[in-house]
N, C-alpha and C positions, 0 to 999 in steps of 0.2 A: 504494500500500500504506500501511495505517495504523499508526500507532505511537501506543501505547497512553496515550503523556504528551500526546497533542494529539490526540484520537480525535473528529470531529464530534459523536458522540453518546455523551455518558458513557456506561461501564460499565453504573450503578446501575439507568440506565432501558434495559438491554439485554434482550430479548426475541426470542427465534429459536427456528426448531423445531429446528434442529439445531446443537450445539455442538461442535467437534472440538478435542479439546486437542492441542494438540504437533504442529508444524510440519516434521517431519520427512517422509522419501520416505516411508512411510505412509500418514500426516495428511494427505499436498497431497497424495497420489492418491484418498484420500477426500475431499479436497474437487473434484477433479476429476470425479469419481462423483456427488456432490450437486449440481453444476451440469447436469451433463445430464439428471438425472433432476429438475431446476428445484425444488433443496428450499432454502429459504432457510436459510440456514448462515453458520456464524461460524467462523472458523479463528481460532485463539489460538495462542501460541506466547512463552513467557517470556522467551525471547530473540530472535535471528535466525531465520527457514526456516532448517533445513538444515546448522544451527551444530554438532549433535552429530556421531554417528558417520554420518550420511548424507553427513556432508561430505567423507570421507576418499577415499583417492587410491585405492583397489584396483580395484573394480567390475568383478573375475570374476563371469559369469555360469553356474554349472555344478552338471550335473546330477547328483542321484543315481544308484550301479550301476545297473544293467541289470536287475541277478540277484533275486530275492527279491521279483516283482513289487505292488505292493502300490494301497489307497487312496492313499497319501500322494505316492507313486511318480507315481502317471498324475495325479495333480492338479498336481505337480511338473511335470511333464513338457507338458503344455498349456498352464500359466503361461509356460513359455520358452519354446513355439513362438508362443503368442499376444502376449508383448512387444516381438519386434518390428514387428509391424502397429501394436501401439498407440502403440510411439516412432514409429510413423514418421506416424502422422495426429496427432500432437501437433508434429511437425516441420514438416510443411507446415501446420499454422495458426497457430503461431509464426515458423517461418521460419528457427529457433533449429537448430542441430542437438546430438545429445544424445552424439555420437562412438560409436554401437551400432555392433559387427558381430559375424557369426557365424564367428568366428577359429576357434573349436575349440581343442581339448586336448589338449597332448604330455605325455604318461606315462610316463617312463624306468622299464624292470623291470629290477632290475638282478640277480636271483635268478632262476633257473630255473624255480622252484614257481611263481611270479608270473604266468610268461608261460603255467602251465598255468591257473591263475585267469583272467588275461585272457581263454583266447579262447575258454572259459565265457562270459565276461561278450558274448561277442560272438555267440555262440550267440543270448544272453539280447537282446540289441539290435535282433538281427533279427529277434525276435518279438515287442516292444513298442515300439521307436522308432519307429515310424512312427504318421500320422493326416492324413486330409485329403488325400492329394497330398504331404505331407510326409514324408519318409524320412531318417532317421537313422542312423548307423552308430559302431559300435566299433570299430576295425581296429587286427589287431596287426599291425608291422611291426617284418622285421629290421633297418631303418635309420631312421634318422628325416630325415622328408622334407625339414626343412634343417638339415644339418648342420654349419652355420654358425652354429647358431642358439643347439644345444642341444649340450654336449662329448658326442660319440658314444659314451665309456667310461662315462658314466651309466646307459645301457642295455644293458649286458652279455649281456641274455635280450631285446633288443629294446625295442621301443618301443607304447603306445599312443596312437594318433590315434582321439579322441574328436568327432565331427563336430557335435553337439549344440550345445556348450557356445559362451560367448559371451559378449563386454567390453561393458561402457559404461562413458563418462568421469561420475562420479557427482558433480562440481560442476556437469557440461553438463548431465543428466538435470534436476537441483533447479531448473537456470536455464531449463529447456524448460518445464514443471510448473508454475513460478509466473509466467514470462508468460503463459502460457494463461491462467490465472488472475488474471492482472492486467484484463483484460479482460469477469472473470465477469456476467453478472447479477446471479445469485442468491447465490454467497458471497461474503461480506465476509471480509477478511484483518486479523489485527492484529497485530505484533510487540512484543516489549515488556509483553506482558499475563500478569502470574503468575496463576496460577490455584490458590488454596491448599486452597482444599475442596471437594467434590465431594460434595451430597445430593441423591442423585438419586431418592429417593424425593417428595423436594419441589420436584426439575425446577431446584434453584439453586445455580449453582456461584458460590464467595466469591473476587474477584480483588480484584486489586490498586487497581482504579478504582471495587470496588461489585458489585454479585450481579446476576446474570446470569442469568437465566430460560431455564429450555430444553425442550421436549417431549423429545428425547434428546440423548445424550452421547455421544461417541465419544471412548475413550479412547486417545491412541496418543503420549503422550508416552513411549516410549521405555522404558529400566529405570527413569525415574519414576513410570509408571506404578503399579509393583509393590508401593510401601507405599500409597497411595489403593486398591488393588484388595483389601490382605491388611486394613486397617483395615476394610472393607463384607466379609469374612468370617468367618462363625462358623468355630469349632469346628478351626481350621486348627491344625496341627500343625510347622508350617515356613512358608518363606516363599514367596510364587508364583512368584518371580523373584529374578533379581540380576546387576547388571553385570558384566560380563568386559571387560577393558582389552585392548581392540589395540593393537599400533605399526604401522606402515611408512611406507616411504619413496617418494619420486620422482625418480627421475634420469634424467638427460639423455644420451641416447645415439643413435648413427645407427642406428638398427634399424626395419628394415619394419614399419608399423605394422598389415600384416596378418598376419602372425606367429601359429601360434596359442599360446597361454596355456600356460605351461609349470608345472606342477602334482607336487607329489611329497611325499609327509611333513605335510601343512602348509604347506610353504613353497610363494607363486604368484610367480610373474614376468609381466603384464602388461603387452604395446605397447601404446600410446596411442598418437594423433595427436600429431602434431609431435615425434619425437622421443622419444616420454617414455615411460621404463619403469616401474612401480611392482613393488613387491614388498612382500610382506606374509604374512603377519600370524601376531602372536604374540597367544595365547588365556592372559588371569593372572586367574584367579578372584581372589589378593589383589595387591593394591599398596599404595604411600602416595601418589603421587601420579599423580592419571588421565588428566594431560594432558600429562607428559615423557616422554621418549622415553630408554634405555639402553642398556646394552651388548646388551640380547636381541632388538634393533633390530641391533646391531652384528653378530651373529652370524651374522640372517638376510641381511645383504647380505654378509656371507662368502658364508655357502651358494650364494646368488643367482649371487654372479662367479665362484666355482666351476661351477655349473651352466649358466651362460650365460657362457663366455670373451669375448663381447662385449663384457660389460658391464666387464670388467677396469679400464680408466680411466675409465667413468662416472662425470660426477659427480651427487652429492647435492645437487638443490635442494631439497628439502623432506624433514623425518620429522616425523612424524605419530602421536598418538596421542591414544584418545578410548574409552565406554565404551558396549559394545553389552550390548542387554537379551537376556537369556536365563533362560526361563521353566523350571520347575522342571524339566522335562523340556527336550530339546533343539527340541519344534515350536512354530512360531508359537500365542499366544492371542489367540482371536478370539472375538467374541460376547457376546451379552450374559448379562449376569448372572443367575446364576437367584434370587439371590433379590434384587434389584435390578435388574427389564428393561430399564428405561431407560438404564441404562449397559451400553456393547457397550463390549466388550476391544478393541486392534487393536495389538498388540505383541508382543514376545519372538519378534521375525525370527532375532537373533543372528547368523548366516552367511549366511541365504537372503535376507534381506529386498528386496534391489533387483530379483530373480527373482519374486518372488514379493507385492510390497506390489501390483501393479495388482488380484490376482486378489481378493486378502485384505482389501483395501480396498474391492471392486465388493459382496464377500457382508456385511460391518460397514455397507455404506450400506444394502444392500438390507433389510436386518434393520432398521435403524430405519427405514427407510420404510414394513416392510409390504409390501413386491412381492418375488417371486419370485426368484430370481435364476438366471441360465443354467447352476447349475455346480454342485455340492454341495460345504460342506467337510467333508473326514476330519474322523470324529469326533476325532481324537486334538490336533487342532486348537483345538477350541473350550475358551472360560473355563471349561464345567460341566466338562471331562475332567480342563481341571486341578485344579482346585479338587479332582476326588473324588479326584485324586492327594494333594494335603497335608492332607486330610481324613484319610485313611487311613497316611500315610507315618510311620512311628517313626523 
């Protein structure tokens, strides 16, 4: 991997058809996508792969309800059954493993009304979770199937077991990603490379080593993205995006690390391999500073040891906090610009991003290639949907 202060080939004489800013899970699934479809490509990245919020300890994988079936719903829904095929043909030609499983999801109701929602919601499951041979389920249960796991008085009106839903360790996924990619043909990787303009009507973005030539741009730095995207927009009326600061934590505890994901309010409690539980995450439109961790970290690992008596003497190796992009609406923007084609969006995952960057990353590459792609995205997805949003928003 290259680092941008000792690069073989300066900056200034750089020349590639495709340019992917921002190193994040994303970025390196788009750059995983331009190598098999053999497009010569540059991964850039101002700092480290995987330094921002990709790096963080949660990596709940789960899905939208059941109920209200939609576009967004069933492209949701195929993304996470098609993730783990693709971690695991990236595991076997790394060798890496990325710590994915299909743990599933413990839902304490702890209201009456609840458990009359739930098993709606299960009605709802048995008529869209499935595809392929693959079958899915909602189940409500009067007890929760370890009750060792989750304090039983959490679910008053029972429990749901969500069979969908599903972990990865999201420093193993970044580390699986870029050795595949360490090995590319066709993309080159550079760490270290700021990338401060973006004209992409003249194919030249302006870094820190000299301009950069590109047939297109994939833009997926992150909520960096979001003033390069509002500066190449007329007539906006707000902004396309804007960071949301998470915290959590990791702690060390004897707990099955098949367990599944215990989920309630907000607050997740995640088993990992070896031991290791994470819990997460606080959602702060403002802070002062985006990378310490506070009392509303403090809070959530109340709730946590409350909610899992396990975790009672666990301790805290690691808190964590970092700042995820989220686009003016809550769905991912993808796609290119309409009135700038050659720059394709590929951000504002916010909560979904590690469910969902392989799919969202396949239709961003296919778009600057020109070929087809296996899948449609919801409109409500792409750059042009947002953009008519802060076009239009008072």
């Amino acid at each position: 991997m290259e680092r941008a202060d000792n690069p073989p080939r300066p900056a200034g004489q750089s020349s590639v058809d495709l340019l992917i800013v921002g190193g994040g899970i994303m970025g390196l699934w788009a750059a995983v996508h331009a190598e098999r479809l053999g497009i010569q490509a540059l991964l850039a990245d101002s700092g480290a792969f995987g330094q921002g919020s990709s790096g963080g300890l949660l990596g709940a994988l789960m899905p939208h309800m059941p109920d209200r079936w939609s576009e967004k719903k069933q492209f949701q829904f195929d993304a996470l059954v098609s993730l783990e095929e693709e971690i695991a043909a990236l595991e076997a030609a790394t060798g890496l493993s990325a710590a994915y499983r299909r743990a599933g999801r413990l839902i304490p109701l702890p209201k009456p009304h609840l458990r009359q929602i739930a098993l709606g919601h299960q009605r709802d499951a048995a008529t869209h979770w499935h595809q392929g041979g693959h079958e899915f389920h909602w189940q409500v249960l009067d007890a929760a199937p370890a009750s060792d796991w989750i304090d039983p008085a959490a679910g008053e009106s029972g429990f749901v077991l969500d069979t969908l839903a599903a972990r990865v360790a999201p420093r193993a996924l970044l580390a699986v990603l870029q050795r595949f990619l360490a090995s590319a043909r066709h993309v080159r990787l550079v760490e270290g490379l700021n990338i401060d303009r973006i004209d992409p009507d003249r194919g030249i973005a302006t870094a820190s080593g000299g301009d950069i030539r590109f047939g297109r741009c994939i833009l997926s730095a992150g909520y960096r993205s979001f003033p390069m995207l509002d500066e190449l927009t007329r007539d906006r009326k707000s902004a396309l995006g804007q960071p949301v600061k998470g915290q959590a934590a990791l702690l060390k505890a004897n707990v099955d690390d098949t367990l599944p994901v215990i989920f309630r309010d907000g607050l997740y409690i995640v088993p990992h391999e070896g031991g290791l539980v994470a819990v997460g995450s606080t959602s702060e439109n403002r802070f002062e500073d985006p990378l310490s961790t506070d009392s509303q970290l403090d809070d959530l690992l109340v709730a946590a040891r409350a909610m899992a008596p396990v975790l009672a003497g666990a301790e805290v190796i690691e808190r964590w906090a970092g700042l995820r992009p989220k686009a003016i609406g809550r769905d991912p923007m993808v796609g290119a610009h309409p009135d700038h084609p050659s720059l394709i969006a590929l951000t504002g995952g916010f909560k979904v991003s590690f469910g969902l960057a392989h799919r969202l990353a396949e239709t961003a590459v296919c778009e600057a290639a020109d070929v087809a792609c296996r899948f449609n995205l919801p409109q409500s997805f792409t750059l042009a949907s947002h953009i008519a949003v802060v076009s239009h928003k008072t």
